[in-house]
Each structure stands twice: as C-alpha cells, then as structure tokens.
MIVEX-180298 format. One line per 3 residues: number of its first residue (from 1); their letters; for each residue x, y, z of N, C-alpha, C. Coordinates in Angstrom, 1 decimal. Layout:
N
NUM	a	X,Y,Z,X,Y,Z,X,Y,Z | ...
This chain:
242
1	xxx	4.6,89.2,-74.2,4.9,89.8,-72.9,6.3,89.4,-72.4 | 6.9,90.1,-71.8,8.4,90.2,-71.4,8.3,89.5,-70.2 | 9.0,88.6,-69.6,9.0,88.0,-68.4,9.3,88.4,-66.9
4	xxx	8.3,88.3,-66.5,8.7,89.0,-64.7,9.5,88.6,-64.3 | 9.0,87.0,-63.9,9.8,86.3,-62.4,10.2,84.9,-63.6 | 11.6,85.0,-63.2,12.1,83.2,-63.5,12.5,82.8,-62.4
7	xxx	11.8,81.4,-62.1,11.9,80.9,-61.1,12.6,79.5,-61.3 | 14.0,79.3,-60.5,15.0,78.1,-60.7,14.8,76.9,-59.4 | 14.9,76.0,-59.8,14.5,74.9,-59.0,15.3,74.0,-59.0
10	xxx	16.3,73.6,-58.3,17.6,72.8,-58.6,17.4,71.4,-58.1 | 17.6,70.3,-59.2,16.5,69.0,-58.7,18.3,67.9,-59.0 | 18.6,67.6,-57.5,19.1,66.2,-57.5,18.9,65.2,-57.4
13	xxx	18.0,64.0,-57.7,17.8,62.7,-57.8,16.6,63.0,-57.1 | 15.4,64.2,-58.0,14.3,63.7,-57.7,13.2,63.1,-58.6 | 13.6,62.4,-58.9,12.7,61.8,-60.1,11.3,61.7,-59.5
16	xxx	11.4,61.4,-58.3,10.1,60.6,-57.6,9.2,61.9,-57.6 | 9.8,63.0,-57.4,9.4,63.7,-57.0,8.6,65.4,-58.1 | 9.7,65.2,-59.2,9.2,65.9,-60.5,7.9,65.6,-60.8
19	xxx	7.1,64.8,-60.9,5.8,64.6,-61.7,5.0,65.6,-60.3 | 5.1,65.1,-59.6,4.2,66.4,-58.7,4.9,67.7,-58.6 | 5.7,67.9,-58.8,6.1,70.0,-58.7,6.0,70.1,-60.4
22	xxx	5.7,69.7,-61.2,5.7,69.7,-62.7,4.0,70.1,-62.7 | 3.2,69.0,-62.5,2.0,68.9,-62.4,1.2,70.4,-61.1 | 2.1,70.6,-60.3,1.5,72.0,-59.5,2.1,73.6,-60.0
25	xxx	2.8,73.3,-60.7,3.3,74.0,-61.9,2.6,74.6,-62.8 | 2.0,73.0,-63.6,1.3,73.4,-64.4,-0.1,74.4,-63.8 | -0.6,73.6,-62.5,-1.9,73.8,-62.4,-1.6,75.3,-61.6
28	xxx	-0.5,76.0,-61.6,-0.3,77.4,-60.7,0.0,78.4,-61.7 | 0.5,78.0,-62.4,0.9,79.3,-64.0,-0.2,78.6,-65.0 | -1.1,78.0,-65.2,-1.9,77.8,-66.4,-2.5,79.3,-66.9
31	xxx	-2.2,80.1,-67.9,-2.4,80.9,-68.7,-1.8,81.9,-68.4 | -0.8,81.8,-67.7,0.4,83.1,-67.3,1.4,83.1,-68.7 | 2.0,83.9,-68.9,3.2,84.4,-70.3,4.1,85.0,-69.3
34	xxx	4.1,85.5,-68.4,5.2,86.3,-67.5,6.2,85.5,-66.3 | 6.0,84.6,-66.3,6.5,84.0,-65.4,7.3,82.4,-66.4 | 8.9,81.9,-66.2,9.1,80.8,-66.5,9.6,80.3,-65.3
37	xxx	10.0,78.7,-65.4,10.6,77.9,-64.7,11.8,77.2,-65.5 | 13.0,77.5,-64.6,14.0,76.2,-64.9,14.2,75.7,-64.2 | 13.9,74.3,-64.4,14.2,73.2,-63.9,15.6,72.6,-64.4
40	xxx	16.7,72.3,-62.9,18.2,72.1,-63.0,18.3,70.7,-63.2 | 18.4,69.9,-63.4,19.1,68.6,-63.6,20.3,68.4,-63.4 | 20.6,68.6,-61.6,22.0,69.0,-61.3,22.7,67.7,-61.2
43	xxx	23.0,67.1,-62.1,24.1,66.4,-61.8,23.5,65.2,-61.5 | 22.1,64.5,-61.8,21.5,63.3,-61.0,21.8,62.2,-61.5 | 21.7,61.1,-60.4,22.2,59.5,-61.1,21.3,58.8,-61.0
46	xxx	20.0,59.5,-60.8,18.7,58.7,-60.9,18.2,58.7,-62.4 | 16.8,58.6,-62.5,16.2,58.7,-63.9,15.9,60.1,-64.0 | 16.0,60.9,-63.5,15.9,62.5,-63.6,15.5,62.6,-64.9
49	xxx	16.7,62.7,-65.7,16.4,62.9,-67.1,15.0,62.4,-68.0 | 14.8,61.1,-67.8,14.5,60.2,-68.4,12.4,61.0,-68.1 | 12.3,60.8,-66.6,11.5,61.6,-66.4,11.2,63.1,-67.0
52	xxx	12.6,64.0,-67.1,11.8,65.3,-67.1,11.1,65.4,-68.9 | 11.9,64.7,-69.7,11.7,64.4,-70.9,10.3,64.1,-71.1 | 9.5,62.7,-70.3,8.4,62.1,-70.3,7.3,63.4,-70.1
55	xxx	7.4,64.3,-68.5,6.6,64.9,-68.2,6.7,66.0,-68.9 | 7.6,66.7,-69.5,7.6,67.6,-70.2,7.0,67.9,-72.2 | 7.2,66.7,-72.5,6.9,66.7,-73.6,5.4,67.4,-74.2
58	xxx	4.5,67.6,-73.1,3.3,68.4,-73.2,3.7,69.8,-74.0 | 2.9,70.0,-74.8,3.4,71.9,-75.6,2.6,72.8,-74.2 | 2.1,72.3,-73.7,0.7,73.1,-72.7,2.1,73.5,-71.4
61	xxx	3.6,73.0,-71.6,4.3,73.2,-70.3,5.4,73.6,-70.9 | 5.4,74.6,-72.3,6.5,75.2,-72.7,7.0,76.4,-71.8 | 6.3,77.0,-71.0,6.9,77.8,-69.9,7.8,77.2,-68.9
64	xxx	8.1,75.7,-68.9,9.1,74.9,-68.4,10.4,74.9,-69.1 | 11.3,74.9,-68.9,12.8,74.4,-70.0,13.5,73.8,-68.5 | 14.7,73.2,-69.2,15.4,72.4,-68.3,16.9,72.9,-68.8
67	xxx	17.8,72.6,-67.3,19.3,72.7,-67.8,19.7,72.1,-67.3 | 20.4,71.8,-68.0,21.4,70.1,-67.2,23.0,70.2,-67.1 | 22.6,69.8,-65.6,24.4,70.3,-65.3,24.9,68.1,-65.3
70	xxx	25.8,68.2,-66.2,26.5,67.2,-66.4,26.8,66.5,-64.8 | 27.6,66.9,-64.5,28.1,66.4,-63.0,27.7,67.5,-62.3 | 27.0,66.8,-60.7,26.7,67.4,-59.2,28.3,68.5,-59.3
73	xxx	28.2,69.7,-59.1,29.6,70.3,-58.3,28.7,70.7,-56.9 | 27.8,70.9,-56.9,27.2,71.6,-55.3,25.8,72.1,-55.7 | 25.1,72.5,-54.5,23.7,72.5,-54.5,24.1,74.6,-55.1
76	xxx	24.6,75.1,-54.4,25.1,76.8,-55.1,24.9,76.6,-56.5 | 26.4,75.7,-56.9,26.3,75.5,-58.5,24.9,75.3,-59.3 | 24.1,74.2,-59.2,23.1,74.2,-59.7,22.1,75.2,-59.6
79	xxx	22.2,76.3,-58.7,21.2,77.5,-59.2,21.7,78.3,-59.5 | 22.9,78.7,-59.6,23.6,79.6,-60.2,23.2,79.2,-61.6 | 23.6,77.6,-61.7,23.2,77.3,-63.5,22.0,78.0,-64.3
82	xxx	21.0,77.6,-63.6,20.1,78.3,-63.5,19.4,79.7,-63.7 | 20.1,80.5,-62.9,20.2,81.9,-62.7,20.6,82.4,-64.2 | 21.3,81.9,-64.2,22.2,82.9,-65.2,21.8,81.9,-67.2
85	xxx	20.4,81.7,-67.0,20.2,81.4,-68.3,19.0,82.2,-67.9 | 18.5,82.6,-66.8,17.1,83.1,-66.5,17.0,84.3,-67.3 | 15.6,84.7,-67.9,15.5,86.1,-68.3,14.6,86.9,-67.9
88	xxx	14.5,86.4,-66.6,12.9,87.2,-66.1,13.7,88.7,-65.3 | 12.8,90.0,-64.6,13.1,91.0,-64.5,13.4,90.6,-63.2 | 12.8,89.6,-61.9,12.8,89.1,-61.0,13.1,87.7,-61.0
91	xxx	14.0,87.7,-60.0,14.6,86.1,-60.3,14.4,85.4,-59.0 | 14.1,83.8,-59.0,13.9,83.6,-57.5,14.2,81.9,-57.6 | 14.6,81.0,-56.6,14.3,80.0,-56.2,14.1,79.2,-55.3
94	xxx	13.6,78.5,-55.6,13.0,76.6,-54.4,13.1,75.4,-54.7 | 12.9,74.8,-53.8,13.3,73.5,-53.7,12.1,72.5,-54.7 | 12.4,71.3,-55.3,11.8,70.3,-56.0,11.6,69.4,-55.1
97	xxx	11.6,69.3,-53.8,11.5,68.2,-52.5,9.8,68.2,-52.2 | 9.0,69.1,-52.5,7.6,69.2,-52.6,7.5,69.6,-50.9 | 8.6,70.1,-49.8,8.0,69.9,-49.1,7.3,71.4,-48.7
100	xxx	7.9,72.3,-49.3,6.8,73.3,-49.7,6.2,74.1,-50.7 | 5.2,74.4,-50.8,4.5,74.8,-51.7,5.2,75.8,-52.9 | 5.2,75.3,-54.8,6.0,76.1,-55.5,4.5,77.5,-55.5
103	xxx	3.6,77.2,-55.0,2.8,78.9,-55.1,3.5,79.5,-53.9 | 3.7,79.2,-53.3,4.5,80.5,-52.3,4.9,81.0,-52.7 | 6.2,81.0,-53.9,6.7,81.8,-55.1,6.2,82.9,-55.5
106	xxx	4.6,82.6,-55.7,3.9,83.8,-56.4,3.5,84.4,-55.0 | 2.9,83.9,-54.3,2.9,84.8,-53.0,3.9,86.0,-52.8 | 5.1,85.0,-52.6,5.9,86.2,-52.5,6.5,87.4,-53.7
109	xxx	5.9,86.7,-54.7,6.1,87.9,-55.8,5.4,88.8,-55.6 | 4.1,88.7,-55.1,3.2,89.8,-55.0,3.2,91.1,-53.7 | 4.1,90.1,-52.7,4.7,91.1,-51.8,5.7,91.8,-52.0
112	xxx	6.6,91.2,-53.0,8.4,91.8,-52.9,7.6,93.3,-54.4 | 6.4,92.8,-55.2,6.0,94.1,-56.1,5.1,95.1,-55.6 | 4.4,94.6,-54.0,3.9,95.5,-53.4,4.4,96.3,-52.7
115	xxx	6.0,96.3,-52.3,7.1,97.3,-51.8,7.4,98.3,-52.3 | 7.4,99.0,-51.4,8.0,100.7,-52.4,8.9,100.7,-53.1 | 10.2,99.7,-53.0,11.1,99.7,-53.9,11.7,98.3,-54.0
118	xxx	10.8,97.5,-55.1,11.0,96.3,-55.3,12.2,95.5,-55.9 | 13.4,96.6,-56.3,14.4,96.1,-56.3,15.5,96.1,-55.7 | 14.8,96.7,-54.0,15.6,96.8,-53.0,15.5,96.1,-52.2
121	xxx	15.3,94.9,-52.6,14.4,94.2,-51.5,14.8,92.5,-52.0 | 14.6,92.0,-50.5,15.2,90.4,-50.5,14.2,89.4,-50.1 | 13.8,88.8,-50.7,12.4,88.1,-50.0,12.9,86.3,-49.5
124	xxx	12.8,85.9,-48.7,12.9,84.5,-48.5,11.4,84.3,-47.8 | 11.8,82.9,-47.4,10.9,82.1,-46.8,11.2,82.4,-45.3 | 10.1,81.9,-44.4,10.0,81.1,-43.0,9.2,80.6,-42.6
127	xxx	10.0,79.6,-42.2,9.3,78.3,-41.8,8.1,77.8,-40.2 | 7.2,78.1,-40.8,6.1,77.7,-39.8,5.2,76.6,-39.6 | 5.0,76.2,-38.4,4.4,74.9,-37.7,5.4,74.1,-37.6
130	xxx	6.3,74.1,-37.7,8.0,73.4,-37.3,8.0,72.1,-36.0 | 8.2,71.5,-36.0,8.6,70.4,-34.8,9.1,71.0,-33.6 | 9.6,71.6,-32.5,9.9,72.3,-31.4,11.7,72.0,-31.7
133	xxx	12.1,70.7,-31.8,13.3,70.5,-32.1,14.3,71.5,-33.5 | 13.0,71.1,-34.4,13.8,72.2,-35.8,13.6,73.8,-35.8 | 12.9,73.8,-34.9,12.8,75.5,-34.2,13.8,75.8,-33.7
136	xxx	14.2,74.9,-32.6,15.6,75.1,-31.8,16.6,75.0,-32.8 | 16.7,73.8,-33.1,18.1,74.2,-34.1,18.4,75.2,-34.8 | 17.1,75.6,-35.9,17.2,76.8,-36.2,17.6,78.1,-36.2
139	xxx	17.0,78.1,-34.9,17.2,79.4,-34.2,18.4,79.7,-33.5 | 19.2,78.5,-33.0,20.7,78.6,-32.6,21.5,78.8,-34.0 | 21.0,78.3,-34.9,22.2,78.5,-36.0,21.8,80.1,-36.6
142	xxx	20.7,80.5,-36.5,20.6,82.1,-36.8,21.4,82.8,-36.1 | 21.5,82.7,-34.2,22.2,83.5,-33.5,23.5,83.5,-33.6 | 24.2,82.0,-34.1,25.4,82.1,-34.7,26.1,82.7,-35.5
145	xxx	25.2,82.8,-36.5,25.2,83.4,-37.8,25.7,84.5,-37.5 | 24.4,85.2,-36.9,24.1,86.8,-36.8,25.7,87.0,-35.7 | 25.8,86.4,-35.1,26.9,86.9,-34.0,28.0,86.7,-34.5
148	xxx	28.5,85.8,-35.7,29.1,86.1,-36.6,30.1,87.4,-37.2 | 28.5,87.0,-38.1,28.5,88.2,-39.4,28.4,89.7,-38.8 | 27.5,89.7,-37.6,27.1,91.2,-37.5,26.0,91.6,-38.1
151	xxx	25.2,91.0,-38.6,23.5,91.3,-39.0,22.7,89.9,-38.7 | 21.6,90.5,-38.3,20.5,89.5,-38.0,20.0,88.4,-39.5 | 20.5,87.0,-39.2,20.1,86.0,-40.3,18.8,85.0,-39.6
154	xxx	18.0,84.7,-39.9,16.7,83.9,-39.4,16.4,82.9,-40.5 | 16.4,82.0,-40.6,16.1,81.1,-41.0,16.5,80.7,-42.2 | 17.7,80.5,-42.1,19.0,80.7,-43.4,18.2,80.3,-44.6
157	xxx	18.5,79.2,-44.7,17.8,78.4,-45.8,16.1,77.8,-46.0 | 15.4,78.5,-45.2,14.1,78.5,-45.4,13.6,79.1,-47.2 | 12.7,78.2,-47.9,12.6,78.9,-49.5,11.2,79.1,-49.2
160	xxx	10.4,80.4,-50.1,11.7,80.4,-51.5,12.6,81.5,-51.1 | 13.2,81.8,-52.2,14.3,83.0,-52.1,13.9,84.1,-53.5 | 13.7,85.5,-53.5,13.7,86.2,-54.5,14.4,87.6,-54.2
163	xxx	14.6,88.0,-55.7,15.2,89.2,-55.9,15.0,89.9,-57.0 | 15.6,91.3,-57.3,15.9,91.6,-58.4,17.1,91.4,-59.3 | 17.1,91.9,-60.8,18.2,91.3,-61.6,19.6,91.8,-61.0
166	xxx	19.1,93.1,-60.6,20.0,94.3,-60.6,21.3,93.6,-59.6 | 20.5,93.0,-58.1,21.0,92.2,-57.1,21.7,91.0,-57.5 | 21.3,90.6,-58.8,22.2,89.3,-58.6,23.2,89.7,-59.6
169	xxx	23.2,90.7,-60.2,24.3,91.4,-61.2,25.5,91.8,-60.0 | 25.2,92.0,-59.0,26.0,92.2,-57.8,27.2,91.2,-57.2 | 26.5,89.8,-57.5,27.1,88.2,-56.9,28.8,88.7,-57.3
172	xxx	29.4,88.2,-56.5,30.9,88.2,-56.9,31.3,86.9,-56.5 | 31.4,85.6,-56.9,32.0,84.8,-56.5,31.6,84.1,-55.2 | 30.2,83.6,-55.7,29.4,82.9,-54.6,29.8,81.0,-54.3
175	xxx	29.3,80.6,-53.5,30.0,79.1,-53.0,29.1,77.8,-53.9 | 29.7,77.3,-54.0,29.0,76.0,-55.2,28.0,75.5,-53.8 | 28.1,75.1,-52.9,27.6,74.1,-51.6,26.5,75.0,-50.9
178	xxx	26.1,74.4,-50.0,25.3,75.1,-49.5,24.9,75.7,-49.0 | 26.6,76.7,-48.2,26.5,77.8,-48.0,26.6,79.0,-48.7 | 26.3,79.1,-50.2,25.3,79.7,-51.3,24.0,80.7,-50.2
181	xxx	23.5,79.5,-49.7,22.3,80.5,-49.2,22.9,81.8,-48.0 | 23.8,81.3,-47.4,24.2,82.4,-46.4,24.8,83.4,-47.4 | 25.7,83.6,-48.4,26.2,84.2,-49.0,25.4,85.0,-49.6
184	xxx	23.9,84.5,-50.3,23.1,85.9,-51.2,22.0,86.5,-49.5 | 22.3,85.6,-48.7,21.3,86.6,-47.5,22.4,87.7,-47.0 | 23.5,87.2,-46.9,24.2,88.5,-46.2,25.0,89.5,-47.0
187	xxx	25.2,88.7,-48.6,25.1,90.1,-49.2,23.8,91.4,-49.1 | 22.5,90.7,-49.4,21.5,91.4,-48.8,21.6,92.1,-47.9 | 22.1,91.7,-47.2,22.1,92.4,-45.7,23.4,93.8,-45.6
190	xxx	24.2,93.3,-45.9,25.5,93.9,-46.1,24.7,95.4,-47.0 | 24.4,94.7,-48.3,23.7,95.9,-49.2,22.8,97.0,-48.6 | 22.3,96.5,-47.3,20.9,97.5,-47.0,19.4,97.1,-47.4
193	xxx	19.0,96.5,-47.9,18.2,95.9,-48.5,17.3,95.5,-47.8 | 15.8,96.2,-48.1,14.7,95.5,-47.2,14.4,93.7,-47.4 | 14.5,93.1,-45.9,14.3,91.9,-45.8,12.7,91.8,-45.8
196	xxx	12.2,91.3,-46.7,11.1,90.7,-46.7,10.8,89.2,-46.2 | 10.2,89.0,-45.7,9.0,87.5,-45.1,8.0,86.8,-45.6 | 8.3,85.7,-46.3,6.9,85.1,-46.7,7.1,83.5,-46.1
199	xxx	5.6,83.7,-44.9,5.8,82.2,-43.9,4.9,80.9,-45.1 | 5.8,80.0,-45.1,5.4,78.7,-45.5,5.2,77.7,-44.3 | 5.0,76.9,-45.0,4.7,75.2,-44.0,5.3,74.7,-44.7
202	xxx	6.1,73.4,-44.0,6.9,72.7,-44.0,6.7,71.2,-44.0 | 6.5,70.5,-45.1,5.6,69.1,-45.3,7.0,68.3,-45.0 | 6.5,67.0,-44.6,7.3,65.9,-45.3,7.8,65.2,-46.4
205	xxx	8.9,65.1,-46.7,9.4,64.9,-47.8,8.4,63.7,-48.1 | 7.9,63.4,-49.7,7.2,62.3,-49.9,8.3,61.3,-50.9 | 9.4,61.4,-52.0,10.1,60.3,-52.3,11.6,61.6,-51.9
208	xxx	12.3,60.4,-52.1,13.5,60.6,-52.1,14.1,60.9,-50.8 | 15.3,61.4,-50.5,16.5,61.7,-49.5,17.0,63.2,-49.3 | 16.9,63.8,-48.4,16.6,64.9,-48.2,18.4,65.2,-48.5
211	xxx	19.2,66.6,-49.0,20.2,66.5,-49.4,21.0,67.4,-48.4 | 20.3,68.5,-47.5,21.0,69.1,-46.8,21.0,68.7,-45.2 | 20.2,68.9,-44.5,19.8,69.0,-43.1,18.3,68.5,-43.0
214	xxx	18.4,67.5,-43.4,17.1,66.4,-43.5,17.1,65.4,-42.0 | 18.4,65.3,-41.6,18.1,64.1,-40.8,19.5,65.0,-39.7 | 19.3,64.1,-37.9,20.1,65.0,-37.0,21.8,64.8,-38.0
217	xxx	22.0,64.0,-38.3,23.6,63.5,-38.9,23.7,65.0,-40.5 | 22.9,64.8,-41.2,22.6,65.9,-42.2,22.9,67.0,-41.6 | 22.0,67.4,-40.1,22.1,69.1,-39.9,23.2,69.3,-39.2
220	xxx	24.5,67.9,-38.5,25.3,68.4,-38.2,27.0,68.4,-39.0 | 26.6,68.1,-40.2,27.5,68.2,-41.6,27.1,69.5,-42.1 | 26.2,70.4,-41.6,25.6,71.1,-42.8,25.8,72.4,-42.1
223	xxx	26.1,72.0,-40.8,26.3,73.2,-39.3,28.2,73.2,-39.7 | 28.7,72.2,-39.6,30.3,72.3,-39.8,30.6,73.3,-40.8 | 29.7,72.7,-42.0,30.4,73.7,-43.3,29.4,74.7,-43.4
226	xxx	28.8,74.9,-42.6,28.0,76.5,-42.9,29.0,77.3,-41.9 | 29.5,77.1,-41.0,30.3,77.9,-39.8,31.6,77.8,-40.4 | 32.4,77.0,-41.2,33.3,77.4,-41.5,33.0,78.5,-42.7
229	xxx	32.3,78.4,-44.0,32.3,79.1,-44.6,32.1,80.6,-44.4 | 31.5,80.6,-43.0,30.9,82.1,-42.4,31.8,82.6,-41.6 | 33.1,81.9,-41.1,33.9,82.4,-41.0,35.1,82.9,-42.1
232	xxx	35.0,82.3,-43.0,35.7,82.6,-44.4,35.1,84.2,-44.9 | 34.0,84.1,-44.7,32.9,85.2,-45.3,33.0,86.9,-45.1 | 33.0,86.4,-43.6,33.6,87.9,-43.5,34.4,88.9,-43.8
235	xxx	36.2,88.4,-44.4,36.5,88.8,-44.7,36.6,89.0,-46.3 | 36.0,88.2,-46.5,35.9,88.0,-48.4,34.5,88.9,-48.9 | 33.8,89.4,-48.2,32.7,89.9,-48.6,33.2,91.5,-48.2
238	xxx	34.2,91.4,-48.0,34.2,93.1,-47.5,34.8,94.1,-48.5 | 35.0,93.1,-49.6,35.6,93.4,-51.4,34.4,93.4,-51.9 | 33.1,93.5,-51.5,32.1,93.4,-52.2,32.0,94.8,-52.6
241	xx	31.1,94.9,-53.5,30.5,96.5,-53.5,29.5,97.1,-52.6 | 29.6,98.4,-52.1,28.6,99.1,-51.4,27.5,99.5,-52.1
C-alpha cells in the first residue's frame, strides 16, 4: 500500500520524552501500512540518539525511521529535514514534547480527507482548556499577526499541522526558526486555501525544557523574532506563486 500521511516530529533533547510518543505511536498505528513517522534528531546534545536506537530496534516499529540532523540550525530546519525525505501523499507535523496527543494527527487526517478538496486545504491545531493567561497572549499575538499580514492567523503555532504534497511543492524559501510556522500558515492563507480546525488539549510538559514559548521570558523572545520576521514577510512572500 502506498503511503497517505508522513508524519514529521522534530525532537531536540527529548530523550525523556521519546519512549512515550514512540510507545503511543506504536499503540495508534498498530496494523496501519499507510501512514509513516519521521522522527528528527535535530541536532540534540542529550542521549537522543542513544535512546531512539534502544526504542526502536523492535521490527514491530519499522513504520518509524529517523533523520538526523548533525547540528541544531532551527526548529524550521528540522522539519523541513523531515519533509522532504517524507513520501506520504499527505504530509503533516507535531511536537515530541507529549504535551499533545500524536492521535490528533489522525483525527485531523480524517477531516482534511473528509473535505471536498483535500488538497486545498490547511489543517492545524487549537488549543483548548488553556490557562486564561496563554489565551490572552495568544490571542494578542494572532491580532498582530493578522493586522500585519492582512489575513486572519489564530493560534500560530498550535499542532498538529497538515497538508498536501502539492502545497509543500509550493515552499519557496522558508525560515530555519520558528517563525517556519507563520510562514506555511500564511502561505496558506495567501494561497486561498480552506483553513481547517482540529481542537486539542494542551498537557504539561512531563521531561525536559520547553524550546519555544514555554515560560513568560520564552514567549517574549519568541514575540521579538516572530514580529520581526512578519515584518520581513510581507514583502518576500509577494514573489510567491498565486
């Protein structure tokens, strides 16, 4: 069987954390053929490696493969790595932080193939039962966005994220960091492209250090270079294709 959905998961220094998204993995695709995972090995200075080796050596998790980016260049970079080894018809990814669920993934597969034109279409995440604080922030950095760019962005980097091939055949020179995620939403957007919704929950991180906007000092490094780069954006995306 030819593969639907590859789904890329860009993992920096989560060792602690691989044996559970490995193990809910297994227990979510057990007897699927259409669906893979790559798991990124972007660049970690923990035991990453050492672990994905251990947990993977099962034959029962050959729908796993790993790619290993030598050195961190950016959180973009590592799924781009990703991406572009992927061979599924539908391409999508999330986070290895466990803080939400890798079946939402298939959730959202089943909506972006229940659409009239499934490869017109952008599916991310949003984030629900939220703290009242990370609502607010949120939601000010969407209105920024959007007043910005000129199209409505909601919940920038909420995962997962999916698409079709056809759309990422589209990418012209996306950002290694992590304003990556603003750049494939507003090409979307730019494209025309029905935005699809699929609401998750939003757990606490259980090991490791959260890499983007985990903590107030995190979301205001992460507000600087998302606002600069979205100022950058505007005019660099307007060489995109229609």
């Amino acid at each position: 069987m030819s593969t639907q959905l590859s789904i890329v998961i860009p993992c920096y220094n989560e060792a602690g954390n691989l044996p559970l998204i490995i193990a809910r993995l297994r227990e979510m695709l057990h007897g699927r053929s259409d669906v893979e995972v790559i798991l990124v090995n972007n660049g970690s200075k923990d035991n990453s490696a050492g672990v994905l080796a251990k947990e993977l050596a099962d034959p029962a998790l050959s729908f796993i493969r790993v790619e290993h980016v030598p050195v961190n260049k950016g959180y973009g970079f590592g799924i781009l790595s990703g991406l572009r080894s992927a061979r599924g018809e539908f391409m999508a990814w999330t986070h290895a932080d466990m803080q939400t669920d890798p079946a939402d993934v298939l959730k959202g597969l089943q909506k972006l193939l229940d659409a009239k034109d499934p490869h017109r279409c952008y599916l991310k995440g949003q984030r629900i039962a939220r703290s009242p604080f990370d609502t607010f922030f949120t939601f000010g950095m969407s209105l920024v966005a959007s007043a910005l760019l000129g199209v409505w962005m909601h919940d920038i980097n909420a995962q997962p994220k999916m698409f079709s091939r056809r759309f990422f055949e589209l990418w012209k020179s996306p950002p290694d960091d992590f304003a990556f995620e603003v750049y494939v939403y507003y090409l979307a957007r730019k494209l025309g492209m029905t935005i699809l919704t699929q609401p998750v929950s939003f757990a606490n991180r259980r090991h490791g250090e959260a890499k983007g906007g985990g903590t107030l000092a995190g979301k205001c490094r992460l507000t600087r270079r998302t606002l600069s780069y979205i100022i950058r954006l505007r005019s660099e995306l307007a060489k995109e294709p229609k």
